[in-house]
C-alpha positions as CSV (number, residue, x, y, z in Angstrom):
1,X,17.0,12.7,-39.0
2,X,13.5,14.0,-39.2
3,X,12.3,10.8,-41.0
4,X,13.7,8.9,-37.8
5,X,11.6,11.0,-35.5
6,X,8.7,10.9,-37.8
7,X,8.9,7.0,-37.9
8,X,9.2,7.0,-33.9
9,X,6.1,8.8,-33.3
10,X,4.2,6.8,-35.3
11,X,5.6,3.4,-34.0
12,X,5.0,5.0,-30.5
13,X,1.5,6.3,-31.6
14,X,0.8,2.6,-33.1
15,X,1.7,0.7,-30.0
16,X,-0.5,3.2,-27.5
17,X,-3.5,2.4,-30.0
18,X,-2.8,-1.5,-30.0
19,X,-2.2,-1.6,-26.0
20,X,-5.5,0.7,-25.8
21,X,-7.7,-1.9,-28.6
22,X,-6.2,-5.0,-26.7
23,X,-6.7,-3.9,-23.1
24,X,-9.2,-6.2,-21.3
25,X,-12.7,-4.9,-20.4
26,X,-13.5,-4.6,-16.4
27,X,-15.1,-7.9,-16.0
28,X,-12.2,-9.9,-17.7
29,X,-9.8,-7.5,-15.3
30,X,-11.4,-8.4,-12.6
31,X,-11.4,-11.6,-13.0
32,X,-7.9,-11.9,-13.9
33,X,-7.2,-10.3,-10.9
34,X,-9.2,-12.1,-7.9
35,X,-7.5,-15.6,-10.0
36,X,-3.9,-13.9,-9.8
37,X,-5.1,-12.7,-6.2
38,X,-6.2,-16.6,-5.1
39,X,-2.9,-17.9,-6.6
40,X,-0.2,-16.0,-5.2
41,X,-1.6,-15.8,-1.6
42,X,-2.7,-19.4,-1.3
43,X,-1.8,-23.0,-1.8
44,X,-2.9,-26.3,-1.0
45,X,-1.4,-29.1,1.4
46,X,-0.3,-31.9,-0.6
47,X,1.1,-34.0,2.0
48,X,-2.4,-34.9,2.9
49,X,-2.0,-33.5,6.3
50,X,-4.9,-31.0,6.1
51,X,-7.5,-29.9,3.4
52,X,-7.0,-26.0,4.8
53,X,-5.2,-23.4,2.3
54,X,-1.8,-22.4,3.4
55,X,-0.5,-19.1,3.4
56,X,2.1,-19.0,0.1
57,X,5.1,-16.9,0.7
58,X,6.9,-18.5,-2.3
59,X,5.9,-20.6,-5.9
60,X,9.0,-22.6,-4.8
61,X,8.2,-25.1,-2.4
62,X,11.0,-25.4,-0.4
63,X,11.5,-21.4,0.3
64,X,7.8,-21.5,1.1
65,X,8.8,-23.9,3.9
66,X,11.8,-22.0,5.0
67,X,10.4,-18.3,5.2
68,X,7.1,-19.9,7.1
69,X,10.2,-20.5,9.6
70,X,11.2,-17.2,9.7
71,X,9.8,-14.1,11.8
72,X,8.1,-11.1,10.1
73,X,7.3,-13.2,7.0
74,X,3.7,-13.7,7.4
75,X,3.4,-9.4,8.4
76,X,5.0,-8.9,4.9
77,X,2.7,-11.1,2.9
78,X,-0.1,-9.0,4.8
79,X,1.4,-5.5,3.8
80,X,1.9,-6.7,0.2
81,X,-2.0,-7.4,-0.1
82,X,-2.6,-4.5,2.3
83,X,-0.8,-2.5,-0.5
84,X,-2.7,-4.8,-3.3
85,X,0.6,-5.8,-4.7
86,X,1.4,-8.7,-6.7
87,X,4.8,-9.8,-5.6
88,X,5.6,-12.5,-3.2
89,X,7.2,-12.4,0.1
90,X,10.3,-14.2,-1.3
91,X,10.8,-11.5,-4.6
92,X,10.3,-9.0,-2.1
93,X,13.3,-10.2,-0.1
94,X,15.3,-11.3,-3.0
95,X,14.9,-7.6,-4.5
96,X,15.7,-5.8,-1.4
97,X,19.1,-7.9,-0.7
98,X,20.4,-7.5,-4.6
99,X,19.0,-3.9,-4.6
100,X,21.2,-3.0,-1.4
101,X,24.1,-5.0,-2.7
102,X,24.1,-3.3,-6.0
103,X,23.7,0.2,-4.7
104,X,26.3,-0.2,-1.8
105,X,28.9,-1.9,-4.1
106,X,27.7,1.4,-6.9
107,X,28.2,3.8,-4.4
108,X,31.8,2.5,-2.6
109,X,32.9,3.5,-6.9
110,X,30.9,6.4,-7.1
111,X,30.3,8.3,-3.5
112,X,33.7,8.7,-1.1
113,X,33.1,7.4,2.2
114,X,31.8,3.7,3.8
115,X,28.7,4.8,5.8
116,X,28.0,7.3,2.5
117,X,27.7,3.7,0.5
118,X,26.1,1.6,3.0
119,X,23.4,4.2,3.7
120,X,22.8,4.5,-0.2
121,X,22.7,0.6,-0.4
122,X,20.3,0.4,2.9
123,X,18.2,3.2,1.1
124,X,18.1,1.2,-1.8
125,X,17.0,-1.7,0.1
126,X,14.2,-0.3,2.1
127,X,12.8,1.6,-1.2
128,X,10.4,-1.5,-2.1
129,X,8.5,-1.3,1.5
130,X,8.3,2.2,1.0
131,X,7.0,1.6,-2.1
132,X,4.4,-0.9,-0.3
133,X,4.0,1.7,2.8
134,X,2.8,4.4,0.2
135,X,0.6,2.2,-1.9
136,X,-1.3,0.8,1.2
137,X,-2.1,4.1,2.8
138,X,-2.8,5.3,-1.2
139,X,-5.5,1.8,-1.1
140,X,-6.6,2.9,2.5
141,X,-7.2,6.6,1.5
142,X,-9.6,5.5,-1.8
143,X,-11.1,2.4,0.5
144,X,-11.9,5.3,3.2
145,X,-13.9,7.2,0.5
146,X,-15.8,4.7,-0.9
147,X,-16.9,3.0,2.5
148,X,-20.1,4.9,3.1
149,X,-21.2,4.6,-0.3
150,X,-20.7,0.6,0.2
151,X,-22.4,1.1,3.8
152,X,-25.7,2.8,2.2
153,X,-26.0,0.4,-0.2
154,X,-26.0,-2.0,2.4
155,X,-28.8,-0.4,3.9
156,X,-30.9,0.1,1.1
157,X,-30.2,-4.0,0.4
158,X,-31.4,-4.3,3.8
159,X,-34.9,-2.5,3.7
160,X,-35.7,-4.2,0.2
161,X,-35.5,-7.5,2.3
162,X,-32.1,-8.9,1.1
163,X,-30.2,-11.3,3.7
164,X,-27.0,-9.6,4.9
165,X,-24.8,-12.6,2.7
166,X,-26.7,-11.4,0.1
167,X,-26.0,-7.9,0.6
168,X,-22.0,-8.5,1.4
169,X,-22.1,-10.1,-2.3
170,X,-23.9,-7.0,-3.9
171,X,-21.6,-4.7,-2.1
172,X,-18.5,-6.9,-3.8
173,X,-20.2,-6.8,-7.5
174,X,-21.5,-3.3,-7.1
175,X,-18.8,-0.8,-5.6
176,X,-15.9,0.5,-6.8
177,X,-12.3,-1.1,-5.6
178,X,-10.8,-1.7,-3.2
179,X,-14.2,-1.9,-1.3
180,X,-15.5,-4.3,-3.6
181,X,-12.2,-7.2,-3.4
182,X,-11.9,-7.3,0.5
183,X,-15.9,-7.7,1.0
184,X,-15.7,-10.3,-2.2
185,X,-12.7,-12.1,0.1
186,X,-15.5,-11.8,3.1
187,X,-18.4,-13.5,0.9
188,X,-16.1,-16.1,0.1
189,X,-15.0,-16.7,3.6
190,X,-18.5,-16.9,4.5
191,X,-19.6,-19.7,1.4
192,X,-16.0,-21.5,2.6
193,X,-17.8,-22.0,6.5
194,X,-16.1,-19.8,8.3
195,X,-18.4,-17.7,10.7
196,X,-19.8,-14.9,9.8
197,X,-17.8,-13.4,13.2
198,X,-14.2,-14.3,12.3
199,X,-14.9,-13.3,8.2
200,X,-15.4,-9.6,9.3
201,X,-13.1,-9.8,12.5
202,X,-10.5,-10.5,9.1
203,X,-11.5,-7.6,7.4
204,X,-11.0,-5.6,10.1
205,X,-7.3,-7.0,10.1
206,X,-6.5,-6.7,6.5
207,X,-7.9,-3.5,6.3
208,X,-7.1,-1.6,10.1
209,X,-9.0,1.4,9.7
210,X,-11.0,2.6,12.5
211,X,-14.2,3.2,9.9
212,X,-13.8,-0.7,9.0
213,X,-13.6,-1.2,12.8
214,X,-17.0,1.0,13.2
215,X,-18.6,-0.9,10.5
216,X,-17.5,-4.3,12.4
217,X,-18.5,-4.0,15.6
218,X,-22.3,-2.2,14.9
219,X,-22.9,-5.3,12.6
220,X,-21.7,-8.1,15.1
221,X,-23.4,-6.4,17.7
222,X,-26.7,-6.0,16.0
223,X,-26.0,-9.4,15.3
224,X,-26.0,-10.5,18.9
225,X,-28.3,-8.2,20.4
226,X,-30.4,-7.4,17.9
227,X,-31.9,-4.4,16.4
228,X,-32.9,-2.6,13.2
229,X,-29.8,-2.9,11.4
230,X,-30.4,-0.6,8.0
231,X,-30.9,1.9,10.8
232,X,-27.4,1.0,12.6
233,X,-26.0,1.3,8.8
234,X,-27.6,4.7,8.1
235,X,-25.8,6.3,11.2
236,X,-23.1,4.6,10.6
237,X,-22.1,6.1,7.0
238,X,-22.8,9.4,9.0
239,X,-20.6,9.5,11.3
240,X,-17.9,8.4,8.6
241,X,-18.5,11.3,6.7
242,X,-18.7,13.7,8.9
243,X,-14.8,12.3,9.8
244,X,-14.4,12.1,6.4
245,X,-14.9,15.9,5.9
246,X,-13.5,16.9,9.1
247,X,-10.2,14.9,8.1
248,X,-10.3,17.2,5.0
249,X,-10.7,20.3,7.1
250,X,-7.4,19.3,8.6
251,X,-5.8,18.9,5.8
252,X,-6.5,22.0,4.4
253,X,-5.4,23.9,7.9
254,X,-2.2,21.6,8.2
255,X,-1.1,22.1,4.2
256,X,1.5,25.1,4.9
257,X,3.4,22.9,7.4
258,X,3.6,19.7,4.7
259,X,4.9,22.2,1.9
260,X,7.4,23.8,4.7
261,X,8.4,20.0,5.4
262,X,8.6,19.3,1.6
263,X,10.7,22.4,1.2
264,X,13.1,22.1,3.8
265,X,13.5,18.6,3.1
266,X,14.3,19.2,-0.8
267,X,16.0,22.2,-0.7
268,X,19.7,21.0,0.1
269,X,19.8,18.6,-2.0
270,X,18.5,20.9,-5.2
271,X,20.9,23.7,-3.5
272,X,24.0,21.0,-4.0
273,X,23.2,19.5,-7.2
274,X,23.1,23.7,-8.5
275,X,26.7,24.5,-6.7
276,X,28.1,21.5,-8.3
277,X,26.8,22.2,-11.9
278,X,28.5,25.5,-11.6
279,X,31.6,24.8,-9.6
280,X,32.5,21.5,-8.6
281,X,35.3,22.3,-6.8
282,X,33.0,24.5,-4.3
283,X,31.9,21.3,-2.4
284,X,34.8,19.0,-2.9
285,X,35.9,19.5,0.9
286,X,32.5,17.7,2.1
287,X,34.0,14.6,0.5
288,X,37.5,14.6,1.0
289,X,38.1,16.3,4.0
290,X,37.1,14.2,7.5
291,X,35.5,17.2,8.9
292,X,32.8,17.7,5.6
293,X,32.0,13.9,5.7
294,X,31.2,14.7,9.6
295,X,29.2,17.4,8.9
296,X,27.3,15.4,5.8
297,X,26.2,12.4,8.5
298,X,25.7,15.1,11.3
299,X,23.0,17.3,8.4
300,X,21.6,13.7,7.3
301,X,20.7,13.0,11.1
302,X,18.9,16.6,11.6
303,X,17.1,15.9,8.4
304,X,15.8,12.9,9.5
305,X,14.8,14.4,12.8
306,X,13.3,17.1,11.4
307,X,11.4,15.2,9.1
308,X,9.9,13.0,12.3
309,X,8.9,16.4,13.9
310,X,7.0,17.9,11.3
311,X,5.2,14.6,10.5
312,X,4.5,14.7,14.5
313,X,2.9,18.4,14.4
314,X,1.3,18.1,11.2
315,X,-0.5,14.6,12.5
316,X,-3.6,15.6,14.1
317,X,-5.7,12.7,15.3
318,X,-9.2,12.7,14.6
């Protein structure tokens, strides 16, 4: 038995080392992922029809056409590259539907009650766009702290005499990510013809923060009023981090009232799973009596509430 072990840790220890050797350098993974980026989001019109890239919500051809049909498609193909995922809009969909299938048909065997099994299955269903939901305000967060570093390089670009496409570029090959992909997607818009207007009126929609809104408007209206715009820059990356800081301030201040959320939020369900390991009996009348599967639904639903009003207090605008 000890031999098995022994043999397992040092196939797990040899695989670690080859995946750590073999793992591509951070040009080659950049690369490889601004090519994966360009091929899932984009494809081009065969029909002749036009010579503009088409939004691809599919590899399939046919789906592509029938979920372009459909509303709400185009909004999740934005909050899976909000989120900087990979999947497409039809995966997404497939996933969900055999997810909420699987767990609903799972829990009719396994949890007593209809609405028990279709909330499980509906759970299981939305669990990908949480998934999304979290990972886009995780890309947000990091793309909010790196913004003012992008913005002062901009400015120092700007005094050493660089032209602002040349300084978009730098700001792509020189920050950290996710600032550097969206303001590569912007360069690119720019070299493709679009105007230099609509290319930052997109990244204010891809990425809807009010910084990237800031940042937007001074440099279109510098643009069309003119004005010393390392200066505009300067003030700019100020007045982010001082929002920056104060957001952290509020944080701190509002941290109790997420840990009581957490708490109360957890605690039932840890308290259940404990009764049942010691007496499964104890609970057995929440299941199979009408009146406990009444007062499950009717706890769920305060829960749920609760959860809303704590997000609500703990949410302070800035």
């Amino acid at each position: 038995m000890s031999l098995l072990i022994l043999f397992g840790l040092l196939l797990l220890l040899t695989f670690g080392a080859l995946v750590w050797a073999l793992k591509p350098t951070k040009p080659e993974a950049d690369i490889q992922r601004h090519l994966t980026s360009i091929g899932r989001m984009y494809a081009v019109d065969t029909d002749g029809t036009t010579i503009l890239k088409q939004e691809l919500l599919s590899s399939l051809p046919w789906v592509n056409t029938i979920l372009g049909r459909v509303p709400g498609c185009l909004r999740l193909r934005l909050l899976i590259t909000q989120a900087g995922g990979n999947w497409s809009v039809s995966t997404l969909l497939l996933g969900s539907l055999v997810g909420t299938l699987l767990a609903a048909w799972l829990g009719t065997v396994f949890v007593p009650g209809l609405l028990l099994a279709l909330a499980l299955g509906a759970a299981v269903g939305f669990a990908p766009y949480g998934y999304l939901l979290v990972k886009r305000a995780a890309r947000f967060s990091r793309f909010n702290t790196f913004l003012p570093e992008a913005i002062d390089l901009m400015a120092r670009a700007l005094r050493a005499g660089h032209a602002v496409t040349a300084v978009i570029e730098m700001v792509a090959q020189e920050t950290a990510e996710p600032v550097a992909s969206e303001f590569r997607v912007v360069f690119e818009e720019q070299n493709l013809g679009l105007p230099f207007r609509e290319a930052f009126l997109n990244l204010a929609e891809r990425v809807p923060l009010e910084d990237v809104r800031f940042l937007a408007t001074a440099i279109l209206v510098q643009r069309e009023t003119g004005g010393n715009l390392a200066e505009i820059l300067d003030k700019t990356a100020a007045v982010m981090r001082e929002r920056i800081r104060l957001k952290g301030q509020l944080r701190i201040y509002t941290a109790q009232g997420r840990v009581t959320g957490w708490i109360l939020c957890l605690l039932p369900f840890i308290v259940f799973l404990l009764i049942n390991l010691v007496n499964r009996d104890y609970e057995k009348k929440l299941w199979t009596d009408p009146t406990g599967l009444h007062v499950v639904y009717a706890g769920l639903i305060m829960m749920v509430v609760g959860i809303f009003a704590i997000r609500k207090i703990v949410d302070i605008k800035v």
